[in-house]
C-alpha positions as CSV (number, residue, x, y, z in Angstrom):
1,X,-25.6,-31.2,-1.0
2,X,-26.5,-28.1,1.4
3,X,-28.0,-28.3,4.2
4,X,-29.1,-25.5,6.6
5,X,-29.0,-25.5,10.2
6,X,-32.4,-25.4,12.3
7,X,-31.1,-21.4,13.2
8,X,-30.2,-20.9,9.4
9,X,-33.5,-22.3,7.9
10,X,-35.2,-20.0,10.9
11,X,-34.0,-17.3,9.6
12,X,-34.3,-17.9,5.6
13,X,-38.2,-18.9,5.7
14,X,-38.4,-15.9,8.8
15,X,-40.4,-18.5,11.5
16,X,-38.8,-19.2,14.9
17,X,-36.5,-22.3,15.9
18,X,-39.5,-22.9,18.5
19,X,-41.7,-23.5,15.4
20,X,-39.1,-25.3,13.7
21,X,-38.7,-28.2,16.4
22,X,-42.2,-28.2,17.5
23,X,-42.9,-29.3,14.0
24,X,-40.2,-32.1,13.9
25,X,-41.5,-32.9,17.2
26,X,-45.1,-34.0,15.3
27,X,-43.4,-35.2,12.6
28,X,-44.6,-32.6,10.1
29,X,-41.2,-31.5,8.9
30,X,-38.5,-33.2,9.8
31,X,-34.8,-32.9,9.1
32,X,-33.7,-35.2,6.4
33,X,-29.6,-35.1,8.1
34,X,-28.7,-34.7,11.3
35,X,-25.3,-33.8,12.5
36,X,-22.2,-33.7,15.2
37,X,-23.9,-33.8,18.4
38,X,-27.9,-34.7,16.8
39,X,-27.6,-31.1,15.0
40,X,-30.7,-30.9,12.6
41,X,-29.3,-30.5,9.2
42,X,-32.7,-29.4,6.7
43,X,-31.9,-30.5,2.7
44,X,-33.7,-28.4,-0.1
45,X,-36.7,-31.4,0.0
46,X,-37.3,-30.4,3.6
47,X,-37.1,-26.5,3.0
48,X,-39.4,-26.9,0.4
49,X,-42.0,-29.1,2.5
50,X,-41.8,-26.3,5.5
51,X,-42.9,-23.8,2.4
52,X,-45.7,-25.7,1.5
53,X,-46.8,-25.9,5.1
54,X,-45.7,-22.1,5.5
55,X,-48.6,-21.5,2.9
56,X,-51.3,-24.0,3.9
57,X,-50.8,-22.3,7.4
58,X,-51.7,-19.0,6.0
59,X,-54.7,-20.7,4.4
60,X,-56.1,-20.9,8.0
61,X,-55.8,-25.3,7.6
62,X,-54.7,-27.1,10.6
63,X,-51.2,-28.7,11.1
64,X,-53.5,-31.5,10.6
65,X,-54.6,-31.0,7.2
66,X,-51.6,-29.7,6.0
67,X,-50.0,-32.9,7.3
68,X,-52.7,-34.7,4.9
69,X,-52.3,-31.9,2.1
70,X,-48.4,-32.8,1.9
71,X,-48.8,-36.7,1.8
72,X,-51.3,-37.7,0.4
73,X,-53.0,-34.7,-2.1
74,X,-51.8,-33.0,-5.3
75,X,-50.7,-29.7,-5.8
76,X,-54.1,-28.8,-7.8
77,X,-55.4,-29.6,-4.2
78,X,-53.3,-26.9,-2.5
79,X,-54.3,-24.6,-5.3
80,X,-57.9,-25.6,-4.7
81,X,-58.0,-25.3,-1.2
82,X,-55.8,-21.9,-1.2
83,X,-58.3,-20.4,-3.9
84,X,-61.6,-21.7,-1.5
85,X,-60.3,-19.7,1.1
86,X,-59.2,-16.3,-0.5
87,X,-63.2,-16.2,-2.2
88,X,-64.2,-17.0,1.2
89,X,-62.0,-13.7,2.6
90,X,-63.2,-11.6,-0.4
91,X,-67.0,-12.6,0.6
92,X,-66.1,-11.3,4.2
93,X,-64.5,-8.4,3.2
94,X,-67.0,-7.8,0.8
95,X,-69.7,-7.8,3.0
96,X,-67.6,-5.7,6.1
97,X,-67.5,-3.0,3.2
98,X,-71.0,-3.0,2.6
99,X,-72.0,-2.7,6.2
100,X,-69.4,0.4,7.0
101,X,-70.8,1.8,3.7
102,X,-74.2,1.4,5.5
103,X,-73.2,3.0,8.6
104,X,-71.4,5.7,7.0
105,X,-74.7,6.6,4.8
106,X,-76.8,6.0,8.3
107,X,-74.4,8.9,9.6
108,X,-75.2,11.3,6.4
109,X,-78.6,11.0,7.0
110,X,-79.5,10.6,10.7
111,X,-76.5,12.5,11.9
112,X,-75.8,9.5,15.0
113,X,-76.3,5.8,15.0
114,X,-79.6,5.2,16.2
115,X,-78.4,1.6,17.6
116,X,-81.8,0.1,17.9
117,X,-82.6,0.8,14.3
118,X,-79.5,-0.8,13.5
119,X,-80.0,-3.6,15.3
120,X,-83.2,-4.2,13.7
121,X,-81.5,-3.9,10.3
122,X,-79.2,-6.6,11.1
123,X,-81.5,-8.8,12.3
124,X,-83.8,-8.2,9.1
125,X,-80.9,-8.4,6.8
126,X,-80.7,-12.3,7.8
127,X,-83.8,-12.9,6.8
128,X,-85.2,-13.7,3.2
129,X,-86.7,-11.1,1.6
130,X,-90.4,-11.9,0.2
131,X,-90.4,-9.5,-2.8
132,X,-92.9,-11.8,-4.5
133,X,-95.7,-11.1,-2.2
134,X,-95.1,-7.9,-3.4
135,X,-94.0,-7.5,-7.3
136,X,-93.9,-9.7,-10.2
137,X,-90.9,-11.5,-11.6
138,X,-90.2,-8.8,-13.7
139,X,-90.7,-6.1,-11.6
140,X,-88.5,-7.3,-8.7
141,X,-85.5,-7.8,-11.3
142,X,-86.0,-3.8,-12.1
143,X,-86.3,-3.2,-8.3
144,X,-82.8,-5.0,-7.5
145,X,-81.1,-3.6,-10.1
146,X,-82.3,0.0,-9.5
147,X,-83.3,0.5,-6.0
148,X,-81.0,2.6,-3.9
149,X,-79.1,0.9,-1.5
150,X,-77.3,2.0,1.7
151,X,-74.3,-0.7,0.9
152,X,-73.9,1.4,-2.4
153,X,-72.1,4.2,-3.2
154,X,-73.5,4.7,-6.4
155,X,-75.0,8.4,-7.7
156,X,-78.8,7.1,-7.2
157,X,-78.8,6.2,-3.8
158,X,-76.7,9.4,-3.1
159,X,-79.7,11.4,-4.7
160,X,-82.0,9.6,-2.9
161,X,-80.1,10.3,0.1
162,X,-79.8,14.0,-0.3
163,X,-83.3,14.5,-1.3
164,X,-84.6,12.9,2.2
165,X,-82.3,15.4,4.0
166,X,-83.7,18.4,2.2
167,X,-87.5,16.9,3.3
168,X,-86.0,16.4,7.1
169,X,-84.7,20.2,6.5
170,X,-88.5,21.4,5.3
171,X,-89.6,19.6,8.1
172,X,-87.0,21.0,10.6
173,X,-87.4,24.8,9.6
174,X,-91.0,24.5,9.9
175,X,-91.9,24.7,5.7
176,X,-95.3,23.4,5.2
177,X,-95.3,20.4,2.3
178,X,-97.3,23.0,0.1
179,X,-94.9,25.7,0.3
180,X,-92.5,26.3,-2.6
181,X,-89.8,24.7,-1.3
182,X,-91.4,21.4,-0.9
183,X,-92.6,21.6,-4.2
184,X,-89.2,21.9,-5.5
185,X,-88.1,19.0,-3.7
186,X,-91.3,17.6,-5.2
187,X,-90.4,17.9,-8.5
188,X,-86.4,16.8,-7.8
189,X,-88.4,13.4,-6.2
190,X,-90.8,12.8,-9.4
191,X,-87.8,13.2,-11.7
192,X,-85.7,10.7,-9.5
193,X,-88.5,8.4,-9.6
194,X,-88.9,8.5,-13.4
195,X,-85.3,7.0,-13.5
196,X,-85.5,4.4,-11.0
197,X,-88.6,2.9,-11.8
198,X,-88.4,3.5,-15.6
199,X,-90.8,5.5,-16.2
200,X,-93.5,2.8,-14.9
201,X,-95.8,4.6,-12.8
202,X,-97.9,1.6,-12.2
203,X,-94.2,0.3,-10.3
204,X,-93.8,3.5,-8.5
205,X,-97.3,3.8,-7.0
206,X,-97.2,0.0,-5.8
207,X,-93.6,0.6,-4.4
208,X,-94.9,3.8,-2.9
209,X,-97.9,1.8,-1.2
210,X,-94.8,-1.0,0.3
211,X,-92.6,2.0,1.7
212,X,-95.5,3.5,3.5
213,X,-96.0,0.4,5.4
214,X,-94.0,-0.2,8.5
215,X,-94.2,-4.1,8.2
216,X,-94.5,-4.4,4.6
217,X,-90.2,-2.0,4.9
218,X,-89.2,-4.0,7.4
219,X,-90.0,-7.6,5.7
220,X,-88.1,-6.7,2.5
221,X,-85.1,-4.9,4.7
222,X,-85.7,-1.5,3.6
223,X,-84.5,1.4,5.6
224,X,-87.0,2.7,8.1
225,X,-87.9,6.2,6.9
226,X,-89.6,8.0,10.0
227,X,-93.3,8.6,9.6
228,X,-93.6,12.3,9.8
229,X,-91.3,12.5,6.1
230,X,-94.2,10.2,4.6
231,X,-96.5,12.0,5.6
232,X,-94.7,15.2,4.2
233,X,-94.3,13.8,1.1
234,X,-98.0,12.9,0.9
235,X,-99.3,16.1,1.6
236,X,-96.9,17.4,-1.0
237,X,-97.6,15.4,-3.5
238,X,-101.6,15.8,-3.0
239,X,-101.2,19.7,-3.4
C-alpha cells in the first residue's frame, strides 16, 4: 500500500500542512498510518476523504457539515447540496448582472448616476409590484413579456432608450413638441408602441395614464421619467 507524507499529500491536493493537521487535530481527516517518530502516513481512503471535504469546502459548508456529509450522508447528498449552492451563485450572479446592466443603461440615458434615484429604485425593487390594481390578467402577462427593461439588453428597450434621448435632445436645443422634429420622434414613438403593446390601443392609453403618474411608476418599479419629457410628449402628441 502507498502512503503519502503529511508534506507529500500537501502538495498533491495543493492545501497547506497547516490545514492538513488542523484537520487531524478535529478529527476530520485523519491519517490512517503513522510512522517512525509519529510521522502521519495518509492511505488512498484518507486522500480521497480530504477530496470530498476539499469540495464540500468550496460549497461554502462548514467543517461541521462536511464532517456530517462524510459519515453519515450519501453521495446523491453531496451532489444535492453541491447543485443547491451553484443555482444559489447563478441566482446572485444573475441578479449582479442585471443591476450593472441597469446602471450601465442609467449611464446611457442620464449621462451620471443620479444616486438618490437609485436608491429609490432599489428600495422599490424589493417591494411587490401591484400590477393588478392596474391591468387585467392578461394584460399584465403582455406587459412582462414586452415592457422594456433597464436589466435587459434586448433591441426594445434599447429603442425605447434612444428615443427618450432624442426627446431630452428636443428639449435641450430648445425644439418646441410641435416642431418637425418632435413629430418625427412622434411617429418613431407610435410605431414603437404598436409593437410593444400589440397593437392594443386600449393597453397603451391605460399604460400611458400609469407612466404619467409619479406614484402609480414608482409602485410597479418603473423608471422615473422626469416630468418636463411627459409633458413634451403630451403636447406632441395633441398637435
Amino acid at each position: 500500500m502507498t502512503y503519502l507524507s503529511t508534506g507529500e499529500l500537501a502538495k498533491r491536493l495543493e492545501v497547506s500542512v497547516r490545514t492538513l493537521r488542523y484537520y487531524d487535530q478535529i478529527g476530520l481527516v485523519q491519517p490512517t498510518e503513522r510512522g517512525n517518530g509519529g510521522k502521519r502516513l495518509y492511505t488512498e481512503d484518507d486522500i480521497f476523504t480530504l477530496e470530498k471535504i476539499l469540495i464540500l469546502k468550496d460549497l461554502s459548508l462548514s467543517l461541521e457539515d462536511s464532517k456530517q456529509i462524510i459519515q453519515e450522508q450519501s453521495m446523491a447528498s453531496i451532489l444535492s447540496a453541491h447543485r443547491s449552492s451553484l443555482t444559489e451563485q447563478v441566482e446572485t450572479l444573475d441578479e449582479s448582472i442585471r443591476h450593472t446592466t441597469s446602471l450601465i443603461h442609467v449611464l446611457e440615458l442620464e449621462g451620471e448616476i443620479k444616486w438618490q434615484d437609485l436608491l429609490t429604485l432599489v428600495v422599490d425593487y424589493k417591494k411587490e409590484k401591484n400590477w393588478a390594481s392596474y391591468f387585467t390578467d392578461e394584460e399584465q402577462q403582455l406587459l412582462e413579456m414586452q415592457l422594456p427593461s433597464l436589466e435587459s439588453q434586448n433591441i426594445s428597450t434599447k429603442k425605447w432608450m434612444n428615443l427618450i434621448k432624442r426627446i431630452e435632445l428636443c428639449i435641450k436645443n430648445g425644439a418646441s413638441p410641435n416642431s418637425e422634429e418632435a413629430q418625427i420622434i412622434m411617429d418613431d414613438m407610435n410605431i414603437l408602441s404598436e409593437e410593444t403593446f400589440h397593437g392594443d390601443q386600449e393597453l397603451m392609453d391605460k399604460f400611458w395614464e400609469v407612466r404619467k403618474s409619479e406614484e402609480a411608476s414608482a409602485e410597479l418599479r418603473l423608471y422615473p421619467i422626469r416630468q418636463e419629457i411627459i409633458d413634451f410628449i403630451e403636447q406632441a402628441l395633441s398637435v
